[in-house]
C-alpha positions as CSV (number, residue, x, y, z in Angstrom):
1,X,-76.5,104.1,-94.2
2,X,-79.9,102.0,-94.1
3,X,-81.4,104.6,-96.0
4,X,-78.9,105.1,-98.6
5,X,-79.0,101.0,-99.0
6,X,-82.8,101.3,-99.2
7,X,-82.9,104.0,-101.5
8,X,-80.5,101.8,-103.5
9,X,-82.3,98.4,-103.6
10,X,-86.0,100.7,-104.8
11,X,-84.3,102.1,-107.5
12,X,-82.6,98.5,-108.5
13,X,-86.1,97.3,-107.8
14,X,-87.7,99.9,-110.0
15,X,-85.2,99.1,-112.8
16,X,-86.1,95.5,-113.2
17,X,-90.0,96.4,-113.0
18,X,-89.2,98.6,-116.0
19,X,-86.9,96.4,-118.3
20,X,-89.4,93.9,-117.2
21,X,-92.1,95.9,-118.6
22,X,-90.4,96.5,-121.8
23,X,-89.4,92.8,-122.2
24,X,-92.5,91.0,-121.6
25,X,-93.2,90.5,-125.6
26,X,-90.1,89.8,-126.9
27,X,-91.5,86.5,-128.3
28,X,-89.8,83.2,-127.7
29,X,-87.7,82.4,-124.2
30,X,-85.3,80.4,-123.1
31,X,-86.1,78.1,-120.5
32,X,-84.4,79.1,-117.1
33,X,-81.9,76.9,-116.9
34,X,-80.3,77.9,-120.3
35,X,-80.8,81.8,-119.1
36,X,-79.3,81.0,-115.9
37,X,-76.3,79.7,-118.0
38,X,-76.3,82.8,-120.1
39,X,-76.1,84.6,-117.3
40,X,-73.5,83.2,-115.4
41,X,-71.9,82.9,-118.9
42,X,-71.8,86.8,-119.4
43,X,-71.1,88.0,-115.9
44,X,-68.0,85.3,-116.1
45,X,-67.0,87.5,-118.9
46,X,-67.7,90.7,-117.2
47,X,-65.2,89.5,-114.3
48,X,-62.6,88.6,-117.2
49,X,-63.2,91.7,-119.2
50,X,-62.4,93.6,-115.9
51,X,-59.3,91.5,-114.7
52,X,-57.7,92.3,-118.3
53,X,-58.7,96.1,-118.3
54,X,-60.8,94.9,-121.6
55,X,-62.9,98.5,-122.0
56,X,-64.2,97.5,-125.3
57,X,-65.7,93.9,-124.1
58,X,-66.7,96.3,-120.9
59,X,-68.5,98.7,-122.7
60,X,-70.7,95.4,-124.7
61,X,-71.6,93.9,-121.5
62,X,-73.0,96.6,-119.6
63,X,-76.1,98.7,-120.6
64,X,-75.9,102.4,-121.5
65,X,-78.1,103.2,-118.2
66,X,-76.2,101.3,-115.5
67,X,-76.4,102.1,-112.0
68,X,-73.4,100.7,-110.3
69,X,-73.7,100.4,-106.1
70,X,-70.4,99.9,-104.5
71,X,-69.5,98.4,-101.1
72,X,-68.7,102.0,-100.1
73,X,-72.5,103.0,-101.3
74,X,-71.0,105.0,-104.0
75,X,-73.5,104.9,-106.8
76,X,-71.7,104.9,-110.6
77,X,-72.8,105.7,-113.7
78,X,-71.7,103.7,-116.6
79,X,-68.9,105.8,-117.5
80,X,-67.4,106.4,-113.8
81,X,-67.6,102.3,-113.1
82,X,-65.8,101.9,-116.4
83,X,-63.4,104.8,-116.1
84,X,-62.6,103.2,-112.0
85,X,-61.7,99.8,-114.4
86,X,-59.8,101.6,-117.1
87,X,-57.6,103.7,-114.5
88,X,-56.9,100.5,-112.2
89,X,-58.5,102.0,-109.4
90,X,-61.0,99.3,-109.1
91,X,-59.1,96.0,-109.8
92,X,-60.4,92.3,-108.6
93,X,-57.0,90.2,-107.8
94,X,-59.1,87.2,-107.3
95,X,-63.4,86.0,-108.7
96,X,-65.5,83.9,-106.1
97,X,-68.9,84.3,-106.8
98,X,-71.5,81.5,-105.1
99,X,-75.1,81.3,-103.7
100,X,-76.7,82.1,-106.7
101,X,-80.2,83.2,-106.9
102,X,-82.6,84.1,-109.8
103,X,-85.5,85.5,-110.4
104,X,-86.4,86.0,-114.6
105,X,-89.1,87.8,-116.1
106,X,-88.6,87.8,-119.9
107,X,-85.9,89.8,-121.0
108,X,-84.9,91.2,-117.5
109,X,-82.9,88.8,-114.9
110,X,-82.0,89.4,-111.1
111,X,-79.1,87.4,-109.7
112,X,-78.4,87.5,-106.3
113,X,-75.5,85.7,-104.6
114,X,-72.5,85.7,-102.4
115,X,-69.2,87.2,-103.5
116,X,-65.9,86.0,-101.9
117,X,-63.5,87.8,-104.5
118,X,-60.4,90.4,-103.6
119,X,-61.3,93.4,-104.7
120,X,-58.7,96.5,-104.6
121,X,-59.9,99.7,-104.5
122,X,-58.2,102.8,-104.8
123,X,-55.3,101.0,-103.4
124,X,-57.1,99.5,-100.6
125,X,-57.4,95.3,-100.5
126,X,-60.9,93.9,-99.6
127,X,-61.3,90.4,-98.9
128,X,-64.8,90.8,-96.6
129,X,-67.7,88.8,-98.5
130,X,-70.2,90.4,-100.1
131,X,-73.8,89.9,-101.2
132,X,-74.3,90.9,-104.2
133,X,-77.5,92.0,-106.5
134,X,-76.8,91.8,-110.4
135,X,-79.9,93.0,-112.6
136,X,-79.2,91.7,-116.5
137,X,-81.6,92.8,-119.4
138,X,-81.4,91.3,-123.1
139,X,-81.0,94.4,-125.7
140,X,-80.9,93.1,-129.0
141,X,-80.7,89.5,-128.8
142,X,-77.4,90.9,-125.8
143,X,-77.3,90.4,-121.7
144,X,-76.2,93.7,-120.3
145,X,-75.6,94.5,-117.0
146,X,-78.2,97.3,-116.1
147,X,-77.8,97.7,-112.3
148,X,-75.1,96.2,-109.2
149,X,-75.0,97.1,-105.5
150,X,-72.8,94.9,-103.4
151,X,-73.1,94.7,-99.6
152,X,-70.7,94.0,-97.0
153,X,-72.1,90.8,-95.1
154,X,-72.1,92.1,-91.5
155,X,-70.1,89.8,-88.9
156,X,-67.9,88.2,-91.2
């Protein structure tokens, strides 16, 4: 399992080196603080577009590319996630996200934080907190979500 979790955080690593890469001349930036709002802004709208099965505000907020990380270490494409949305297999019953951390390099964002939020999936209820890695890049002037892996928090 560490090496599936390892393997996981490299290539959400990797990711953020590349949209990093690609976003360094973009021109003018925020400051943090107003990206950090952005950010929490859009991912607050990600949690609403998935509570109301909202697949075309779904498809907007997350990029093309996405490499979604489960709890279970499943890893989902961007049409698997938002199929597992769509068919009410993955439903969250209840949003507590806390603990934020971020680290921004132009046009790329990591968030880390701590996820409290009952998630059902595939007809099983989990209510176990989480810690969560979210890695957002701005495509045209948009946040997208570009990679997630959420982790059980061990002892808890």
């Amino acid at each position: 399992m560490a090496k599936i979790r390892d393997a996981a955080l490299l290539s959400i690593m990797a990711i953020a080196v590349i949209c990093s890469a690609k976003g360094q001349d973009s021109g003018k930036h925020d400051s943090d603080a107003e990206i950090q709002k952005q950010i929490l802004a859009v991912d607050n709208e990600r949690y609403q577009a998935m509570e109301k099965r909202d697949m075309a505000a779904m498809d907007r907020l997350h990029a093309d590319g996405l490499v979604f990380i489960n709890t279970k270490g499943r890893m989902l494409n961007k049409a698997e996630y938002l199929e597992e949305v769509r068919s009410g297999d993955l439903k969250f019953l209840s949003v507590e996200t806390t603990d934020y951390h971020f680290g921004i390099y132009g046009d790329t964002v990591i968030m880390s934080g701590r996820a409290n939020s009952v998630v059902e999936y595939h007809g099983v209820v989990n209510k176990k907190p989480r810690r969560f890695t979210s890695v957002f890049i701005k495509l045209q002037g948009q946040w997208r979500l570009v990679a997630h892996q959420a982790t059980l928090i061990a002892d808890e």
